[in-house]
C-alpha positions in Angstrom: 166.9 212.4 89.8 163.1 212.4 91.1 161.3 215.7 91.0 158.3 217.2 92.1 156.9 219.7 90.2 154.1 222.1 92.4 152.5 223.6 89.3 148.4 224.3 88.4 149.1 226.0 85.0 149.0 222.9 82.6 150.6 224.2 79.8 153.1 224.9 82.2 153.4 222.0 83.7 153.3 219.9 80.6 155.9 221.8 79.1 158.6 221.0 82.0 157.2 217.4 82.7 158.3 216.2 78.9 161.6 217.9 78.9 162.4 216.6 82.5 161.3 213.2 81.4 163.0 213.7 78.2 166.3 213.9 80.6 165.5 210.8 82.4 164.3 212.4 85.6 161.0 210.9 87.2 158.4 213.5 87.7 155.8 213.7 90.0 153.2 216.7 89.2 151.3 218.5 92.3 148.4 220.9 91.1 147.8 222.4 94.1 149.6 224.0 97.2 147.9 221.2 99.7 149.0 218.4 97.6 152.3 219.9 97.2 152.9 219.9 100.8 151.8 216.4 101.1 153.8 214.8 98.4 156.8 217.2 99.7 157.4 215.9 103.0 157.6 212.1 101.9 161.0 212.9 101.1 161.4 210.8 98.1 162.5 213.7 95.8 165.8 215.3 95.0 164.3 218.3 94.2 160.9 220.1 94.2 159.8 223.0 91.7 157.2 225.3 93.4 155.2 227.4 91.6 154.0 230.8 94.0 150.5 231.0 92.8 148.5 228.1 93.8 145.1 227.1 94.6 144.3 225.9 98.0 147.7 226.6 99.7 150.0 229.9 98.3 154.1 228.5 97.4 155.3 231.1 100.1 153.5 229.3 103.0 154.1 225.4 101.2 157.7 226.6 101.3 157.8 227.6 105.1 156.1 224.7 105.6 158.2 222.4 104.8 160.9 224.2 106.1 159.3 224.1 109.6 158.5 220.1 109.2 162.7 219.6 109.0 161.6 219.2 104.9 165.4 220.0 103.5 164.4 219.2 100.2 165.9 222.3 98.1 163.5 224.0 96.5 163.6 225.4 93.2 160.8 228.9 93.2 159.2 229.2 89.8 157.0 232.2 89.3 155.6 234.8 86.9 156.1 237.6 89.5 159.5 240.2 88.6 158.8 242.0 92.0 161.7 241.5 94.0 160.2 241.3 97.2 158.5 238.3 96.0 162.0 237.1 95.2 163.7 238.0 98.9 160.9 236.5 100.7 161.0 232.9 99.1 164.7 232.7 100.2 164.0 233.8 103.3 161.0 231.2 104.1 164.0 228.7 102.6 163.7 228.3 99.3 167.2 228.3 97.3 166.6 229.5 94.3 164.0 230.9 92.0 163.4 231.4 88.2 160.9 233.7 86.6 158.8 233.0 83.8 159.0 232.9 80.7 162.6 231.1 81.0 164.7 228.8 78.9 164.6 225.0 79.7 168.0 224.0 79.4 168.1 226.7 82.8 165.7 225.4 84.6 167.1 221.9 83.9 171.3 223.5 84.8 169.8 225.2 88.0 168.2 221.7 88.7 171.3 220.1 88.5 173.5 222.6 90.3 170.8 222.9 93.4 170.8 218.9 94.1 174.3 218.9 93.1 174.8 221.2 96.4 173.0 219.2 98.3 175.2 216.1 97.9 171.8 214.0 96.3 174.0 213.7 92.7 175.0 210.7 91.7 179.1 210.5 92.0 180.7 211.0 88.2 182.7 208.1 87.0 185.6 209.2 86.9 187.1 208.1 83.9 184.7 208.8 80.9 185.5 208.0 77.4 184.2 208.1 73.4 186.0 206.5 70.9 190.3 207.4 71.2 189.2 210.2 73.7 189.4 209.9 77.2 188.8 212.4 80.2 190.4 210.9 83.8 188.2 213.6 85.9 190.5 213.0 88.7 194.0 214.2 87.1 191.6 216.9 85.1 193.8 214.8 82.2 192.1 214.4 78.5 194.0 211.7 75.9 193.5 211.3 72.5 195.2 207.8 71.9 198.3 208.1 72.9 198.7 212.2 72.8 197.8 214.4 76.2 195.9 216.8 74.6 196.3 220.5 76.3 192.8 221.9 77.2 191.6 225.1 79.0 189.7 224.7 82.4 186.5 225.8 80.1 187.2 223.7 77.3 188.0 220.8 79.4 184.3 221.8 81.3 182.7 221.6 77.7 184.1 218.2 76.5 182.9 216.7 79.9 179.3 217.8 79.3 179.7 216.1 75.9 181.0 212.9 77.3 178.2 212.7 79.9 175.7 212.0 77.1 177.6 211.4 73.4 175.2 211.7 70.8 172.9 214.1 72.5 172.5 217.5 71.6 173.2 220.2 73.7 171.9 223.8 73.2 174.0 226.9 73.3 172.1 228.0 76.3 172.8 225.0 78.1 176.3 224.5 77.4 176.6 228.8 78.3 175.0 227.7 81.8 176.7 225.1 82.6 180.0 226.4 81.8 180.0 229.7 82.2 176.5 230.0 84.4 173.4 231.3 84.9 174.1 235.4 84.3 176.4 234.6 81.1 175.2 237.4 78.4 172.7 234.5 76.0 174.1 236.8 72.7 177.4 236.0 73.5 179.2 233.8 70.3 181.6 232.5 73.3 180.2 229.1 73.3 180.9 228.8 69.5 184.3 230.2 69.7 185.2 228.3 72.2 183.9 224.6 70.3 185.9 225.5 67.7 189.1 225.6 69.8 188.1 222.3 71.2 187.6 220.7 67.3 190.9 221.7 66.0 192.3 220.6 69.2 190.5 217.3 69.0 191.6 216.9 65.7 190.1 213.7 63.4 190.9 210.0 62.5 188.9 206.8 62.3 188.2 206.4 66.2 188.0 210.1 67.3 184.8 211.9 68.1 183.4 214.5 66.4 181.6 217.7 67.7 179.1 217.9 65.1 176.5 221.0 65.0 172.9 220.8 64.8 171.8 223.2 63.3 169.1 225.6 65.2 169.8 223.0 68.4 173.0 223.2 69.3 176.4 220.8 69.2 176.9 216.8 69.8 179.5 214.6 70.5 179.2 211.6 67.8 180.6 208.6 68.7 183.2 207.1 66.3 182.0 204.2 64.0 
């Protein structure tokens, strides 16, 4: 996924650049509203993260912008403002979603992932995935652990995919509660470690069958078998 981030605050930018790049996304920075435009309707971005305060050109009027130049691009409006008008014009002008600061990474990156994911710009899941014994057919929604169909809820079935995307990578309570469970899930909720708890029993152990091992302060990961 290629993404251009419209941001002049540094730390800012810095901050979302590394985990972004950290992900394996490319990342091109903007630092100013002019530039932003410019870089935006080359169209060879997935995505674009638009900050609302900028020198030179203000977010509202890159947005509408680029909207007016056929730019469909979706756009992603990050900005320190709670006022809700703020909010209601950025959709209007086309933006399709926003996210006030301070926020969490890991929704930034879900909300990311959901908004080119609408778009059709995601790359196609393979659609058999596996780690060890464990495989996930994504078309039959079926999950085998050697020889045994193992019998998953829809959210515990959404969980172990996320794992198999990436085994060995850790995933954060927040981001597995967004991605399962989205964006507006209460973040105090245990759910997410009740519900990886069902999935280890039902996983069960042996010599080739994945783990769900927890980091501690991080999150969970999927380790592969050895």
């Amino acid at each position: 996924m290629n993404v251009l981030l419209v941001e002049d605050e540094r730390r800012v930018a810095d901050f979302i650049e590394r985990g972004l790049k950290a992900e394996g996304f490319g990342v091109t920075v903007a630092r100013d509203g002019l530039d932003g435009l410019d870089l935006g309707q080359q169209g060879a971005f997935d995505v674009i993260v638009l900050d609302l305060m900028l020198p030179r050109l203000h977010g509202h009027e890159v947005c509408a912008q680029l909207r007016r130049n056929g730019v469909l691009t979706p756009i992603l409006m990050l900005t320190a403002m709670d006022e809700l008008d703020d909010r209601v014009k950025g959709l209007k002008l086309g933006a399709d979603d926003y996210l006030t600061k301070p926020f969490a990474f890991d929704e930034l990156l879900a909300r990311l992932e959901a908004l080119v994911r609408r778009a059709g710009n995601f790359e196609k899941p393979t659609e058999r995935v596996s780690c060890g014994a464990l495989v996930f057919d994504r078309e039959s929604m079926i999950v085998t652990c050697g020889e045994q169909r193992l019998d998953l809820t829809a959210k515990e079935i959404a969980i172990l995919d996320l794992f198999l995307g990436a085994p060995g990578k850790v995933f954060s309570r927040q981001r597995i509660l967004s991605s399962v469970w989205g964006y507006d899930s209460d973040p105090l909720t245990n759910v997410v470690d009740v519900y990886v708890g069902r999935l280890r029993r039902k996983l069960g152990s042996g010599p080739d069958v994945p783990a769900i091992e927890t980091v501690r302060g991080h999150g969970y990961r999927l380790d592969k078998p050895a």
